[in-house]
ROBA-412934 format. One line per 8 residues: number of its first residue (from 1); for each residue x, y, z of C-alpha. Coordinates in Angstrom, 1 decimal, always signed. Layout:
ROBA-412934
NUM> X Y Z | ...
//
This chain:
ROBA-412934
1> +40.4 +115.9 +93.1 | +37.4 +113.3 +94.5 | +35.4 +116.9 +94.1 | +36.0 +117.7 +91.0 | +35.1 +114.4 +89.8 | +32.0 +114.5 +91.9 | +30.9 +117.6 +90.2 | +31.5 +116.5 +86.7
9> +29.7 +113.0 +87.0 | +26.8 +116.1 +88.2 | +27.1 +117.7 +85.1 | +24.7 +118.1 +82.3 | +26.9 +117.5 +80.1 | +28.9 +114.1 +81.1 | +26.3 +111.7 +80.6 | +24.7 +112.5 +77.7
17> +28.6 +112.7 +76.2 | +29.2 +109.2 +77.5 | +25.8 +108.1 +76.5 | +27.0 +109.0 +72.7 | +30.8 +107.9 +73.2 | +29.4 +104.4 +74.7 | +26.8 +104.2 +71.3 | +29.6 +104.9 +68.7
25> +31.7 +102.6 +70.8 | +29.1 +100.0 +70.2 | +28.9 +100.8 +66.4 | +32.4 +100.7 +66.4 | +32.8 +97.3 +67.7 | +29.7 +95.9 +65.5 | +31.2 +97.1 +62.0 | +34.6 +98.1 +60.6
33> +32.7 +100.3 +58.1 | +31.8 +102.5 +60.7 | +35.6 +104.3 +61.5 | +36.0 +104.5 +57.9 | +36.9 +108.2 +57.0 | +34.1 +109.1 +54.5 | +31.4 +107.4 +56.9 | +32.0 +109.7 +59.7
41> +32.4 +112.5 +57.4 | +28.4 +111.3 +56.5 | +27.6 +111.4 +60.2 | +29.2 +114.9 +60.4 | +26.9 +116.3 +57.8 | +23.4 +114.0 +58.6 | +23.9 +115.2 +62.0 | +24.0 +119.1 +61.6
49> +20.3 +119.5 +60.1 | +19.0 +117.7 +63.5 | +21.4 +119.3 +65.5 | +20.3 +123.0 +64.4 | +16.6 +121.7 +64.1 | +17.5 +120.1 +68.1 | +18.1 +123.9 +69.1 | +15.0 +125.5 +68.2
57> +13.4 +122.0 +70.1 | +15.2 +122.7 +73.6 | +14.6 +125.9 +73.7 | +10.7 +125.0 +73.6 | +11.0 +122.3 +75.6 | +13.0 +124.9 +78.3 | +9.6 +126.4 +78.6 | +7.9 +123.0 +79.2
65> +6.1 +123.4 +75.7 | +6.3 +121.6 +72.4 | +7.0 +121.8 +69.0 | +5.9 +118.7 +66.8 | +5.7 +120.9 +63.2 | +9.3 +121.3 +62.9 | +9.7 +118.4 +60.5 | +6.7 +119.5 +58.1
73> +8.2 +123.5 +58.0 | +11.6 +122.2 +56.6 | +9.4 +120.5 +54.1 | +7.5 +123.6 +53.0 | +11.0 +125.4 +53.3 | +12.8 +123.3 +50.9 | +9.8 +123.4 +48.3 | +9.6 +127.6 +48.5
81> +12.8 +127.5 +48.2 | +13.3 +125.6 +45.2 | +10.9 +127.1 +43.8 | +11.2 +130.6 +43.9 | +14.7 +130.1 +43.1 | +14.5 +127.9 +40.1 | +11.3 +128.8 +38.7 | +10.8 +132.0 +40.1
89> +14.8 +133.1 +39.1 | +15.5 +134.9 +42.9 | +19.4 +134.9 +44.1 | +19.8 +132.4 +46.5 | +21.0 +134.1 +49.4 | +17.7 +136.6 +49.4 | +15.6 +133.4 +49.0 | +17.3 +131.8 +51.8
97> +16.8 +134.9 +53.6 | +12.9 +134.9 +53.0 | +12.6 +131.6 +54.0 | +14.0 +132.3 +57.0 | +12.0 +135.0 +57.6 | +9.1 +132.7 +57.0 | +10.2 +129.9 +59.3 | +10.0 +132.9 +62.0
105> +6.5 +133.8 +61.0 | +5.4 +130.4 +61.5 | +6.9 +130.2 +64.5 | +5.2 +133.2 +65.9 | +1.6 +132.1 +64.8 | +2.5 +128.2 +66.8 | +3.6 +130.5 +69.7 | +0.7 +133.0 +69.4
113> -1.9 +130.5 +69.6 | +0.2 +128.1 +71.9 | +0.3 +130.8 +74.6 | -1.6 +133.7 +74.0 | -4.4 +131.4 +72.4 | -4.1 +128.8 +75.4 | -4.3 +125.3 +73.2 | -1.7 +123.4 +74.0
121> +1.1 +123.4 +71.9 | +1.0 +119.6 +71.2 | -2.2 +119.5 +70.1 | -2.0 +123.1 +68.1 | +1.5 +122.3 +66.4 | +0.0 +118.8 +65.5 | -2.2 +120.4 +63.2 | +0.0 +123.0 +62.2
129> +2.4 +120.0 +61.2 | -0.5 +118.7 +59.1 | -1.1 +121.9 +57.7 | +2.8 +122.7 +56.6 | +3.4 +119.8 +55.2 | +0.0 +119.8 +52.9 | +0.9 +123.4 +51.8 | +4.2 +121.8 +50.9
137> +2.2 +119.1 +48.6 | +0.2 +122.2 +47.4 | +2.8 +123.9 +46.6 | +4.4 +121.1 +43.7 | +1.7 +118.9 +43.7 | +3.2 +116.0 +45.6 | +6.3 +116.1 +42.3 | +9.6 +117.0 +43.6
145> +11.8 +119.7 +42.1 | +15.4 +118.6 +41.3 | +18.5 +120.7 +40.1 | +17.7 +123.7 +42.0 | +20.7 +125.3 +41.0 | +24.4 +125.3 +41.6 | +24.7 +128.1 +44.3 | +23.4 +125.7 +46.6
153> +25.6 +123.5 +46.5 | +28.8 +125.0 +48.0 | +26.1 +126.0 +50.9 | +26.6 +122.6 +52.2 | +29.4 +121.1 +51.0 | +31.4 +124.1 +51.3 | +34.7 +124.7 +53.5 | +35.9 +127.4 +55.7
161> +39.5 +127.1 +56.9 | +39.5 +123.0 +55.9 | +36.4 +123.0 +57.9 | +33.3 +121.8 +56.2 | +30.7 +124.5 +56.7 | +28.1 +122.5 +58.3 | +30.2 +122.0 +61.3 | +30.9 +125.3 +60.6
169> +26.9 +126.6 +61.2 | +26.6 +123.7 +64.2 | +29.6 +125.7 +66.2 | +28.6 +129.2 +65.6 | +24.6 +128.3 +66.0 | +25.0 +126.5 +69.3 | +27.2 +128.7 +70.5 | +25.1 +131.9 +69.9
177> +22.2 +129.3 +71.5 | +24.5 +128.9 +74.5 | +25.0 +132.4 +75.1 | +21.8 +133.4 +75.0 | +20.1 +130.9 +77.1 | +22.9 +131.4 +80.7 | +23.8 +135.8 +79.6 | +20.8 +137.2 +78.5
185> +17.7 +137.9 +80.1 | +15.6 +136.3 +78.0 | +17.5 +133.5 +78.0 | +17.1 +133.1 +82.2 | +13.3 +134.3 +82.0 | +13.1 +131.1 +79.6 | +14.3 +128.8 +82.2 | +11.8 +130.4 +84.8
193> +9.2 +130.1 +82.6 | +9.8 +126.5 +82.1 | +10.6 +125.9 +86.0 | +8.1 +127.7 +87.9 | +5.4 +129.6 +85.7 | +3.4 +130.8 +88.8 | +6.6 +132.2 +90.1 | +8.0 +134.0 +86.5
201> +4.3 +135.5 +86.4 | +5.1 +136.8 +89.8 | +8.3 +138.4 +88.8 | +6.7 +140.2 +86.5 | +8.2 +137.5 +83.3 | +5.0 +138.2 +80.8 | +4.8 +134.2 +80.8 | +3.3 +134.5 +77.1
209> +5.9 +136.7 +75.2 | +8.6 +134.7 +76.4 | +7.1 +131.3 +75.4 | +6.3 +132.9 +72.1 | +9.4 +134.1 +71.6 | +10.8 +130.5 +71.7 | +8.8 +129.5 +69.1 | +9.9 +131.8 +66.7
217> +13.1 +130.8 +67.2 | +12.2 +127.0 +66.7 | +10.7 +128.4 +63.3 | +13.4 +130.2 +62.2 | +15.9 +127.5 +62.7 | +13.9 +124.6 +61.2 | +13.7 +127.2 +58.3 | +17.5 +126.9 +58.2
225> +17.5 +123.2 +58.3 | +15.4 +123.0 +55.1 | +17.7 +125.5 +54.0 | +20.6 +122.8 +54.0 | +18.9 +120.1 +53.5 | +18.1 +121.6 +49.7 | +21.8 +122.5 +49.9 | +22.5 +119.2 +50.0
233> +19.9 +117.3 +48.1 | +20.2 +120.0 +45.3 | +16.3 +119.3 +45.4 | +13.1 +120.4 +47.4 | +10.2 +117.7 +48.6 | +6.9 +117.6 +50.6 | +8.0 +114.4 +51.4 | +11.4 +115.8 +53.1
241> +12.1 +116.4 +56.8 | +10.0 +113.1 +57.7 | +10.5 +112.0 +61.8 | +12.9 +115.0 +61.7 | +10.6 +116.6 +64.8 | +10.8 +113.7 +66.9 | +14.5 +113.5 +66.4 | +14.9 +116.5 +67.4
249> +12.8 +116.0 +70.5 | +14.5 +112.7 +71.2 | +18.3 +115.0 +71.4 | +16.7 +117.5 +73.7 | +15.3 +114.7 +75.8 | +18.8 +112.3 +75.6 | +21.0 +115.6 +76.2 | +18.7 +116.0 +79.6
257> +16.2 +118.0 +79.0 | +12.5 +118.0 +80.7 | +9.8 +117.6 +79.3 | +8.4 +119.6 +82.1 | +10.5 +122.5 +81.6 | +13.2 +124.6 +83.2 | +16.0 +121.7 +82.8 | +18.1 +121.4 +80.2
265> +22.0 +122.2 +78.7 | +22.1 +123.2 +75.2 | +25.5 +121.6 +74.7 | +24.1 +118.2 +75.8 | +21.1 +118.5 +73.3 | +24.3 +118.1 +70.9 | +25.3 +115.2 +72.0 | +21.9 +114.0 +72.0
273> +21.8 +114.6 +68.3 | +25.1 +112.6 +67.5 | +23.7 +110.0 +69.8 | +20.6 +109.5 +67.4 | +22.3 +109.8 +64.1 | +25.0 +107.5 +65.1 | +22.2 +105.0 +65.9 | +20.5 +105.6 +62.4
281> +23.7 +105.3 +60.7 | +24.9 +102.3 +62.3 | +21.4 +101.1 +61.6 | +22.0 +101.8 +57.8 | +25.4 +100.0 +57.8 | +23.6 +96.8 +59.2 | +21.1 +97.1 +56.1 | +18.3 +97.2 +59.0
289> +15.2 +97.4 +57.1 | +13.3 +100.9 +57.4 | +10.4 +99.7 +59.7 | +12.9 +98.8 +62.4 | +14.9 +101.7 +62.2 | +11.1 +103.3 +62.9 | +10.6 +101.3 +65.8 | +14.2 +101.7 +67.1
297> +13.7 +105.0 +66.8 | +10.6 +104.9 +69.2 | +11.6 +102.8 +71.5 | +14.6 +105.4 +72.3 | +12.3 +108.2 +72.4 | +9.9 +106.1 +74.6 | +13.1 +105.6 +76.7 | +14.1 +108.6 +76.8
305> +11.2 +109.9 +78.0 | +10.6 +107.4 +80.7 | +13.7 +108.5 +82.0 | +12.9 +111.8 +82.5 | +9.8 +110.7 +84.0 | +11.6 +109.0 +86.5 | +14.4 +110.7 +86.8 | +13.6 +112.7 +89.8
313> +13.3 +109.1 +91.8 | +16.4 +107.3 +90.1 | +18.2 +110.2 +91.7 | +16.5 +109.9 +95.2 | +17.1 +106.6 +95.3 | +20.4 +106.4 +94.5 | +20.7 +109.3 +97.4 | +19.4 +107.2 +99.7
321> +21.8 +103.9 +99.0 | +24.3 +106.1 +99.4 | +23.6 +107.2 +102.3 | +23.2 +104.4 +103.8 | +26.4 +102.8 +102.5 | +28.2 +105.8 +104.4 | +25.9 +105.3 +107.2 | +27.4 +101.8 +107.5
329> +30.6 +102.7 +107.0 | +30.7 +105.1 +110.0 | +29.2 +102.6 +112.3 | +32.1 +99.9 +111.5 | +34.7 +102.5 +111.8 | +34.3 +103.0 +115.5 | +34.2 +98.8 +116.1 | +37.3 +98.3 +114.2
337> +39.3 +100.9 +115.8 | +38.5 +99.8 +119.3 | +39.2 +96.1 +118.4 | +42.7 +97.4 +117.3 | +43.0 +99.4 +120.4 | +42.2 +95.9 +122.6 | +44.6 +94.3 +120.7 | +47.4 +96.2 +121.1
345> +46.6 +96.7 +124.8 | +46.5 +92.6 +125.1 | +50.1 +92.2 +123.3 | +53.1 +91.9 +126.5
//
């Protein structure tokens, strides 16, 4: 029993879960509005765009890369979309489809130039996430477009089985993700890639494909986030999908991942993303001005980060005082059991 509580406090998975279940707790305890029904069911649906965005962010960060352009491509997604399917008169599934296809195009020319191009992909998707988001003001000239049209709405706010289809695309979507990363081959050269790049090269991993590959899936699922966030804004923006990249980073790096690559559990990255929308909502509930929720949102990701800086020596040290709590233990066992022993041998 002590060792299979041993090994879940080891898990991935446990403490980014109770670093999300002790947040809500807090939010919880700070406002009754918080439990109400309709307010969780708004944290439900805020929470799948960055959890589906989050994906496509751990799976670059597994190959100790980055992806900062996320949050400008689900702006140029929403304004394509709604406008090639209001102005333009194309079926919304095939548009949807497109931009899809699209987010994957733009994924491939981050990863092309990230690896095969050698500049690093924070400075490369920097610009890129300048570029995006100017081709998105381009595109409308800064003026949103409203009342896309009425197929998008059961997109979102759709049900399947009594289940709201957002949760619906979070399930199937990390699921796939999960599969892929531990049973395929890709998914394992990924984590090589990310842990030990001298040694993948070695194995004959072609280092740049893989980390390429990676971005095209970032791309194509940012795509789908501007997808649904249309859906349920009924409306596409440049000004849309704002932060939403550092959000996304700030899930993979609360669910556990590193920075530095190799490290990370896709299910955790989920709980990462509840953790951070749970924050903003609870945030919004309070009436916290929007500068704050800024710098609140910083200083977690500055957090965050710090910890998986020093993660590495939190975990040795805490090795060591354990050790040496055992190590004192076993040198007072011997003592007490001989003073017992004199004792009874003094009794008559």
């Amino acid at each position: 029993m002590r060792e299979r509580f041993a090994d879940a406090l080891r898990s991935q998975v446990v403490g980014p879960f109770l670093i999300m279940l002790a947040v809500a707790t807090a939010m919880a305890l700070s406002t009754d509005r918080f439990l109400l029904s309709q307010n969780l069911k708004n944290v439900g649906l805020q929470v799948a765009i960055v959890a589906i965005v989050a994906i496509g962010a751990t799976i670059v960060i597994l190959t100790a890369q980055i992806d900062l352009s996320s949050g400008s491509l689900v702006a140029l997604t929403s304004v394509l979309l709604a406008d090639i399917v209001k102005n333009a008169g194309l079926s919304v599934p095939l548009a949807a489809l497109l931009m899809i296809l699209m987010g994957a195009g733009l994924g491939l020319v981050n990863g092309f130039f990230s690896s095969y191009g050698r500049i690093p992909s924070f400075i490369f998707t920097l610009g890129t996430l300048a570029i995006f988001r100017g081709l998105a003001f381009q595109q409308t000239g800064g003026t949103p477009i409203f009342s896309v049209s009425p197929q998008l709405d059961p997109i979102f706010y759709g049900e399947l089985g009594g289940l709201p289809l957002p949760f619906v695309y979070v399930v199937v979507l990390y699921a796939l993700a999960w599969a892929f990363l531990i049973y395929t081959p890709r998914g394992r050269q990924i984590y090589a890639v990310g842990g030990n790049e001298s040694a993948a090269r070695l194995s004959g991993i072609n280092v740049n494909r893989v980390r390429t590959e990676a971005f095209v899936i970032a791309g194509a699922l940012s795509a789908v986030g501007g997808i649904l966030l249309t859906a349920r804004l009924d409306s596409g923006s440049p000004n849309y999908g704002q932060g939403l990249e550092l959000m996304a980073i700030a899930s993979a790096v609360i669910g556990g991942a590193s920075l530095f690559g190799g490290q990370g559990n896709i299910f955790a990255t989920l709980f990462g993303a509840f953790t951070i929308v749970i924050v903003q909502n609870g945030l919004n509930l309070h009436a916290v001005p929007s500068a704050w929720q800024n710098i609140t949102l910083g200083a977690i990701i500055a957090v965050a980060v710090g910890v998986d800086m020093w993660r590495g020596e939190f975990a040795r040290l805490l090795v060591r005082l354990w050790r040496r709590g055992r190590a004192a233990q076993d040198e007072a066992r011997p003592t007490t059991s001989t003073s017992a022993e004199d004792d009874v041998q003094s009794r008559p």
